[in-house]
C-alpha positions as CSV (number, residue, x, y, z in Angstrom):
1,X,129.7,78.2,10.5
2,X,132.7,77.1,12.4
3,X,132.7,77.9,15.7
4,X,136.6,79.4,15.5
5,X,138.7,80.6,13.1
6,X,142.6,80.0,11.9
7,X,144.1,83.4,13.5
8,X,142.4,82.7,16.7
9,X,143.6,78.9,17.3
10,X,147.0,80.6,15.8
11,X,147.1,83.4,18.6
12,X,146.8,80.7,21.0
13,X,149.5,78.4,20.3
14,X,147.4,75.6,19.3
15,X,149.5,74.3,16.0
16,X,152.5,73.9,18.4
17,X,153.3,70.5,19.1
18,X,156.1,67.9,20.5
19,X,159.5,67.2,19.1
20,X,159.9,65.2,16.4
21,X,161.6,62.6,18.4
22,X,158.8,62.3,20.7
23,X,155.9,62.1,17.9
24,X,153.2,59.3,17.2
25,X,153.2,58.6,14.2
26,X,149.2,57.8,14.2
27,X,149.1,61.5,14.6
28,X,150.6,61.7,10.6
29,X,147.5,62.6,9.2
30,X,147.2,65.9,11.7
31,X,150.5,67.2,11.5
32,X,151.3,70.2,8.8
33,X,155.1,70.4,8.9
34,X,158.4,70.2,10.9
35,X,160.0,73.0,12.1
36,X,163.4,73.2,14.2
37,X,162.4,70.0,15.3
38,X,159.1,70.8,16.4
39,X,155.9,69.2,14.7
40,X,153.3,71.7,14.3
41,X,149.6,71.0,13.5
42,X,147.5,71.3,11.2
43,X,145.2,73.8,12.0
44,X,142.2,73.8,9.5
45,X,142.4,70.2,10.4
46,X,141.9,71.1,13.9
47,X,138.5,73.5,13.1
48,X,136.8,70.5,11.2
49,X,137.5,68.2,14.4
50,X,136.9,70.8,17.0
51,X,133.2,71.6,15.0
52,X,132.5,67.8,15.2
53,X,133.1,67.5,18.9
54,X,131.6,70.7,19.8
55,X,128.1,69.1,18.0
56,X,128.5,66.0,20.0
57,X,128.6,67.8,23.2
58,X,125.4,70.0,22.4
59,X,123.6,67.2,21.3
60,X,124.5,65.4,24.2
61,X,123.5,68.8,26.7
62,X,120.5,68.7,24.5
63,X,119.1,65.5,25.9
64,X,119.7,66.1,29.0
65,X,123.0,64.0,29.7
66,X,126.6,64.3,31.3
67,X,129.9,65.0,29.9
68,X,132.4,64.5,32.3
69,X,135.3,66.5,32.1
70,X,138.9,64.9,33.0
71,X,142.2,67.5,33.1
72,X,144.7,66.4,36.5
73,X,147.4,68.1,35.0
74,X,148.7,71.5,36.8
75,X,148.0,73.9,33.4
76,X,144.5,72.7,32.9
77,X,143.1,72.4,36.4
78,X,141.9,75.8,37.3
79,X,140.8,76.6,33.8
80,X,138.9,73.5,33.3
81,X,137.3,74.0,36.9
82,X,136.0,77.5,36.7
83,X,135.1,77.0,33.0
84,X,132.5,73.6,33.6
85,X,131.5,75.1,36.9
86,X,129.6,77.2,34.6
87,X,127.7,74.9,32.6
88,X,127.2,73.0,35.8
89,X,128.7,69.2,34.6
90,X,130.9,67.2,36.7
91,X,134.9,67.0,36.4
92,X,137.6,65.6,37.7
93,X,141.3,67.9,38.6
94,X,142.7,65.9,41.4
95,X,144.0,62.4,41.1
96,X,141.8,60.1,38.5
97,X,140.5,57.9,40.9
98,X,140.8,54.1,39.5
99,X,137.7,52.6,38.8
100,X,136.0,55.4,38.9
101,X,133.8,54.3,35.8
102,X,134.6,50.6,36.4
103,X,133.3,50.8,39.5
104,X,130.9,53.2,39.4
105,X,128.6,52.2,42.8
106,X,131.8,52.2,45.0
107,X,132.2,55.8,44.2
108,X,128.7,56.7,44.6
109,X,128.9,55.4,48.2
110,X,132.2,57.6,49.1
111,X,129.8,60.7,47.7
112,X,127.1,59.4,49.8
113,X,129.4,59.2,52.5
114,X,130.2,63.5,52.6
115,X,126.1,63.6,52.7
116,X,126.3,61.6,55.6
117,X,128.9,63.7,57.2
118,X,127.2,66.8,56.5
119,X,123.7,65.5,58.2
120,X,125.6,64.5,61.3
121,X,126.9,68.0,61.5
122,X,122.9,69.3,61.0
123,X,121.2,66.8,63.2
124,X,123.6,67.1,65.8
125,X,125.8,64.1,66.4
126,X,128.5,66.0,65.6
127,X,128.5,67.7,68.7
128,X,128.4,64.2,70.6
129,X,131.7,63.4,68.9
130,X,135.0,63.5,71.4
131,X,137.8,66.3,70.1
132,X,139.7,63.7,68.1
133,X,137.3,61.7,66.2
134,X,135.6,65.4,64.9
135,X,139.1,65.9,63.6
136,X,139.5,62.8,62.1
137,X,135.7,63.0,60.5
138,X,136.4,66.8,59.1
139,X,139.8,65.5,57.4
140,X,137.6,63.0,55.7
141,X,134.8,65.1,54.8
142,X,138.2,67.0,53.3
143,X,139.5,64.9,51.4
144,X,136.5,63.4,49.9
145,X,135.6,67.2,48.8
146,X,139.2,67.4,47.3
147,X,138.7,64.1,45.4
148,X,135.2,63.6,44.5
149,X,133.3,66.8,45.6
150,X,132.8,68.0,41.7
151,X,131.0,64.9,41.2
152,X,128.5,65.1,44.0
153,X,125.7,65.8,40.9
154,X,126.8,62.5,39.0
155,X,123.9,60.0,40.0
156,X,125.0,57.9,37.0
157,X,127.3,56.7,34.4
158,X,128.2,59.9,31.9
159,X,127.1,59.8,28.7
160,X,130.7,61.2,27.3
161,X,134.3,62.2,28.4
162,X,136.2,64.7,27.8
163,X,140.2,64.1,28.5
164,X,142.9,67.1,28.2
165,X,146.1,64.4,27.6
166,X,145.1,61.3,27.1
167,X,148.9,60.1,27.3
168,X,147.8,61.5,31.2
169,X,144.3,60.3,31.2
170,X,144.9,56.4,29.6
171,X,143.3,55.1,32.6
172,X,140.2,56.7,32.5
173,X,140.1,56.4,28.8
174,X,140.6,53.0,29.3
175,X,137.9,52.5,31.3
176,X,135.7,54.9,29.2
177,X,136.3,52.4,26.4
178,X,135.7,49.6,28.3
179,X,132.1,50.8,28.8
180,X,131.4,52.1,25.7
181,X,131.3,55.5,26.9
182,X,132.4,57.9,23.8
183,X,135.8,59.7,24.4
184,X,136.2,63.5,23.2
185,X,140.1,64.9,23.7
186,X,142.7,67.0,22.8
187,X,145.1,65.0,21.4
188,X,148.5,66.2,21.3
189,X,151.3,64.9,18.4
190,X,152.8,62.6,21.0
191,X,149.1,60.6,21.6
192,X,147.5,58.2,19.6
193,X,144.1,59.2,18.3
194,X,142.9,55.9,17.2
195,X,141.5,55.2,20.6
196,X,139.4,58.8,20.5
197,X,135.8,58.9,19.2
198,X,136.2,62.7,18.7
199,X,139.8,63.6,18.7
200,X,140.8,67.5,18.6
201,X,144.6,68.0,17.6
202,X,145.8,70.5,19.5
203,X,148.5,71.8,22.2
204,X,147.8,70.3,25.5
205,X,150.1,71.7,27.3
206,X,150.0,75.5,26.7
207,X,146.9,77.0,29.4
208,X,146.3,79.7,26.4
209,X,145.5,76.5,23.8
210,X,143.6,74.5,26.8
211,X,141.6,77.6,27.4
212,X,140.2,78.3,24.0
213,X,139.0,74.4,23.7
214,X,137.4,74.3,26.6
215,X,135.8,77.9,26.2
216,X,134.4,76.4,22.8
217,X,133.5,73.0,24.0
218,X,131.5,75.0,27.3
219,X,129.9,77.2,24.6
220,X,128.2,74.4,22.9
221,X,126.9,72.7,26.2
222,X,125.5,76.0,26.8
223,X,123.8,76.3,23.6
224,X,122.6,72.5,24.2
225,X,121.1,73.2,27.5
226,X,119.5,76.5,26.1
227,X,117.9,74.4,23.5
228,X,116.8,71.9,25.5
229,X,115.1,74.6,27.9
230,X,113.2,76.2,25.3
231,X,111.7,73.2,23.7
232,X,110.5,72.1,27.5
233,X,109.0,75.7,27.9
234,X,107.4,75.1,24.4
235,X,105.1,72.0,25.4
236,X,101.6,72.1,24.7
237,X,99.8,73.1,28.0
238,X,97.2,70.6,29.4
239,X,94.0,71.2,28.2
240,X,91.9,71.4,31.1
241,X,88.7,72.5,30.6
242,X,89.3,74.7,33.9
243,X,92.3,76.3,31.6
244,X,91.8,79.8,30.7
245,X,93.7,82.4,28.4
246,X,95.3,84.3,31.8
247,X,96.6,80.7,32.8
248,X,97.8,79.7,29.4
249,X,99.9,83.5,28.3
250,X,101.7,83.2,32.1
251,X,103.2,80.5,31.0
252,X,105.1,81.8,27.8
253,X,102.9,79.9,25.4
254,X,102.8,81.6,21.4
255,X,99.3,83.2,21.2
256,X,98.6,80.4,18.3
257,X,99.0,77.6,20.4
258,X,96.7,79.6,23.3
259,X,94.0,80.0,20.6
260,X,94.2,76.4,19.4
261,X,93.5,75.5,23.1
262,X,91.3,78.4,24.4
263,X,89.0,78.4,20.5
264,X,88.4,74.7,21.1
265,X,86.9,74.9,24.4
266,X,84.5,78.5,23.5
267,X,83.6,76.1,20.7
268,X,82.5,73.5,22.9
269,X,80.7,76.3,25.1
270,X,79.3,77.7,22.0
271,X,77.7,74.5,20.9
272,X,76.4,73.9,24.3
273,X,74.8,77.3,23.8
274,X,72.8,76.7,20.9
275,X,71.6,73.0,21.4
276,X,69.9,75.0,24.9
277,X,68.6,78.0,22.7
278,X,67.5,75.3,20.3
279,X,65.6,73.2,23.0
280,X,64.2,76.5,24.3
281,X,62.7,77.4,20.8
282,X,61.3,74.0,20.9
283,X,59.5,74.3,24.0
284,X,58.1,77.3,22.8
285,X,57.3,76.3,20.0
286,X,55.2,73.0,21.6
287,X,53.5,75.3,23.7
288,X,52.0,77.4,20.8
289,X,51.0,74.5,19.0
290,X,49.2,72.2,21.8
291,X,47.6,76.5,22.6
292,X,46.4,76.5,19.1
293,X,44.8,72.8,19.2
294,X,42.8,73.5,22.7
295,X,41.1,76.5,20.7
């Protein structure tokens, strides 16, 4: 089932695109019509793609991985911001910093660098600090926040990026290529798709059309990371012979699974049981016998 429809992506200005003069023409095969000089897009095209990338993005949430999400341009920066805030993944609004990918350790050390900032002002050092060189370390705790603080969380390389305009963005889709890091982007008729894994051919300038992507695109991360939650609270329990039934239903385990666990061990107790009523009967029986011979 798609995850949008026609009327929606229509309501939201998604099928508008550049002027002719300005077109790609790689973008041929996305592009409906012409219309007072404006190329508009074809939208059923747009679903397909948009359902393809949306996959990609649960199945990457799914496994547990990043998508990092890449929109500097003054339309998409608050939207994109609040909206992956959400789904907790890192992103990038402020200046692409070069390298970033490239030279991925270097940027892990300025991050590293606002932790240490932050355990001076715990342990305090801080207070030790003369009037002008607390200023000067609080402007750089700043601007390190400002650039790189929505990536504190990204220990390693992301498994996927996401770019609003890649005309924008062709540095860090460079790089992204460079790595073999899969690309996903809305492409608008000015770009050229052939560099994007997953391109979505849409308006990339309107905040209405940028919106609606992302919306979707945070939807299916969600769904990803529900999926991936549920299967870890679905793992067998350890069977411990210590385990009991109170211990296993606390833990949101399907009664089928508990009786699996819990019938195997009364089995074990049960054949315990008889093996010491059947050695019992034994000795009684022994004693009757060796009772019988003495008479």
């Amino acid at each position: 089932m798609p995850r949008t429809n026609f009327k929606e992506l229509l309501d939201a200005g998604v099928h508008f695109g550049h002027l002719k003069r300005k077109w790609n023409p790689a973008m041929a095969p996305y592009i409906f019509m012409e219309r007072n000089g404006i190329h508009i897009i074809d939208l059923e095209k747009t679903i397909i793609k948009l359902d393809e990338a949306a996959s990609a993005m649960k199945q990457i949430a799914k496994s547990g991985k990043k998508v990092l999400f890449v929109a500097t341009k003054k339309q998409a920066k608050e939207i994109v911001a609040e909206k992956v805030k959400n789904v907790n993944m890192p992103y990038v609004t402020e200046r692409w910093p070069g390298g970033m990918l490239t030279n991925f350790p270097t940027i892990r050390k300025a991050v590293k660098k606002m932790s240490s900032i932050d355990k001076m002002a715990t342990d305090g050092t801080f207070t030790n600090l003369s009037k002008r060189e607390k200023l000067q370390v609080t402007r750089q705790r700043a601007k390190l926040e400002k650039n790189l603080g929505s990536i504190i969380d990204l220990t390693r390389l992301p498994s996927a990026l996401f770019v609003v305009d890649v005309c924008k963005e062709h540095i860090a889709v460079r790089e992204a290529k460079r790595l073999g890091i899969p690309v996903i982007a809305m492409v608008d008729t000015n770009s050229d798709p052939n560099d994007i894994d997953f391109p979505i051919p849409a308006n990339d300038d309107a905040s209405k059309s940028i919106s609606l992507i992302v919306d979707i695109l945070c939807q299916s991360i969600e769904e990803g990371l529900n999926e991936r939650k549920i299967e870890k609270e679905k793992e067998p329990a350890i069977k411990d012979k210590k385990t009991t039934r109170k211990d296993l239903e606390s833990k949101d385990i399907s009664d089928s699974l508990i009786d699996a666990i819990v019938g195997e061990e009364g089995e074990e107790d049960t054949d315990n049981e008889t093996l010491t009523e059947k050695t019992d009967n034994e000795e009684v029986v022994s004693t009757v016998d060796e009772t019988e011979e003495d008479e």
